[in-house]
N, C-alpha and C positions, 0 to 999 in steps of 0.2 A: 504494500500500500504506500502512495505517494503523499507524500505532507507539502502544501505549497503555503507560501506565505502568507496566502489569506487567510489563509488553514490557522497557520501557526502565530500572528495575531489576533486572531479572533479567542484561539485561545489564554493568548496569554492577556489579551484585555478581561478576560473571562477572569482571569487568577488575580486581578491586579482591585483593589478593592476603592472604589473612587474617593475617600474621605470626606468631611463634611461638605454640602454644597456651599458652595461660594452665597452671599446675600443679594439678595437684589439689586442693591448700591456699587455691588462689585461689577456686578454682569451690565447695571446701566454704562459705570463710567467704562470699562471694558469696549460698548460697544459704541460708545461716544468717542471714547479717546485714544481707542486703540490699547498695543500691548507697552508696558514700560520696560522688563525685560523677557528674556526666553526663562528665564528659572525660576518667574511667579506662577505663586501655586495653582493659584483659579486655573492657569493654563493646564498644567499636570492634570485636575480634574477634571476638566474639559474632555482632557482627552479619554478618559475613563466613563463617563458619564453622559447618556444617552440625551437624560429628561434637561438637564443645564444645558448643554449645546444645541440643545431645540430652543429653548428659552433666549439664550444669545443670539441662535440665527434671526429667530423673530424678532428681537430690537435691533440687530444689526439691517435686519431687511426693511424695518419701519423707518431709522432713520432714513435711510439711504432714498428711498420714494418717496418720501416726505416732506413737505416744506412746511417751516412751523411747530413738526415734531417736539414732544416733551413730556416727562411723565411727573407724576406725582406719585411720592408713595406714603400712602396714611401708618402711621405706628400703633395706632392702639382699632382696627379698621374689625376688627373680628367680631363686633358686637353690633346686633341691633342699633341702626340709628334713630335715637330718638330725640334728640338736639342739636340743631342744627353745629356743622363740622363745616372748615374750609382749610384748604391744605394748597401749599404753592408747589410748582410741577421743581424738579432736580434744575432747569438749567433758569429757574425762574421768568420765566417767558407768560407763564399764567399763573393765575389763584384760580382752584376751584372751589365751591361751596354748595353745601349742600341743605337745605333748607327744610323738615319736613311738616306736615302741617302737624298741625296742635291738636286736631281733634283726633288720632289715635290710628287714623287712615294708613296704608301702606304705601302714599301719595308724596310726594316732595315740590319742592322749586328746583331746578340745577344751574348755576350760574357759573360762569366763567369769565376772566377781567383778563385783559392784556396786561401785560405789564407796561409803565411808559416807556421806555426804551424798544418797545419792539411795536407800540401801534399801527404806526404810520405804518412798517412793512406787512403787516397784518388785515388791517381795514379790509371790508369789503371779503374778506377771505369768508371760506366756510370750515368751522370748527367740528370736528365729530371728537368727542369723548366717549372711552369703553372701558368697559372695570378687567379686570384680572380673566375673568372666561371670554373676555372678547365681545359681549354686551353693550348693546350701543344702548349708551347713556343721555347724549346730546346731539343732534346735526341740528348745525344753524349757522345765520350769518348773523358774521361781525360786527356792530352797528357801534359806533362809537367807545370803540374798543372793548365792547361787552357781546354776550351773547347767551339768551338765558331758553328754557324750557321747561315743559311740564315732564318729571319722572314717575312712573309707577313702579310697584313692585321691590321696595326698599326692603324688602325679607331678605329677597334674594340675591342682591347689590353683595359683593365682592369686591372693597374700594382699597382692598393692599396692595394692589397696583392701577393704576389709571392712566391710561394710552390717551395724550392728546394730539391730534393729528390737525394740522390746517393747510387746505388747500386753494387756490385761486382757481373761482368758475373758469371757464372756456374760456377765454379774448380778452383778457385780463393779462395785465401784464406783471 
């Protein structure tokens, strides 16, 4: 029987045991900023680890299509929201917030603010926000460097990670 190298990587990623995943914060600036050297660990695990290197390609592939891109990542995000939360995205490009009503509903406001430094290249853009499974949260336009909507289903909201994406309609320049 012949062993070929795919063979015999495959096993040896098999033996090789990936150690704790890298955090969120690691995999965003990673995929933002590139690698700083070849001997950081997050890489080693990468290469061990199926479900993180899906996670990298996917913000490696959102920033890269994207204009506007930015995430936010909530810290304490696991709980029921039942008062209103606003959290600013990593490269602060936006605040999100999230507003729910008072009377006990699973209904929210969703609001998102430019920051001023990036308005003016922003305006007019169309914002989508999406929680952690990929739930779109928000599509709207940019009106005076804001951009708000109705949410439902706040049970279900998954806000420890938040994909903001903005893009310019057709013939926009």
């Amino acid at each position: 029987m012949r062993t070929t190298l795919k063979d015999a990587l495959a096993a040896w990623r098999e033996g090789q045991e990936p150690g704790p995943h890298p955090s969120s914060d690691e995999l965003y600036a990673l995929a933002s900023d590139g690698v700083a050297g070849a001997t950081d660990p997050v890489l080693a695990h990468l290469t061990r680890c199926g479900q993180c290197n899906r996670e990298l390609r996917e913000l490696v592939d959102a920033v890269e299509n994207a204009v506007g891109f930015d995430m936010a990542l909530a810290k304490a995000a696991e709980a029921r929201i039942t008062i209103p939360m606003s959290m600013s995205t990593a490269c602060g490009k936006y605040e999100i917030a999230i507003y729910p009503r008072t009377d006990g509903s699973d209904e929210a406001l969703i609001t998102v603010e430019v920051t001023p430094g990036f308005r003016e290249a922003l305006e007019g853009s169309v914002v989508t926000v999406s929680d952690r499974t990929g739930r779109e949260l928000l599509s709207a336009t940019i009106v005076l460097g804001r951009a708000a909507g109705h949410l439902r289903g706040l049970a279900s909201l998954d806000c420890t990670r938040l994909m903001v994406r903005s893009t310019r309609p057709a013939g926009q320049a």
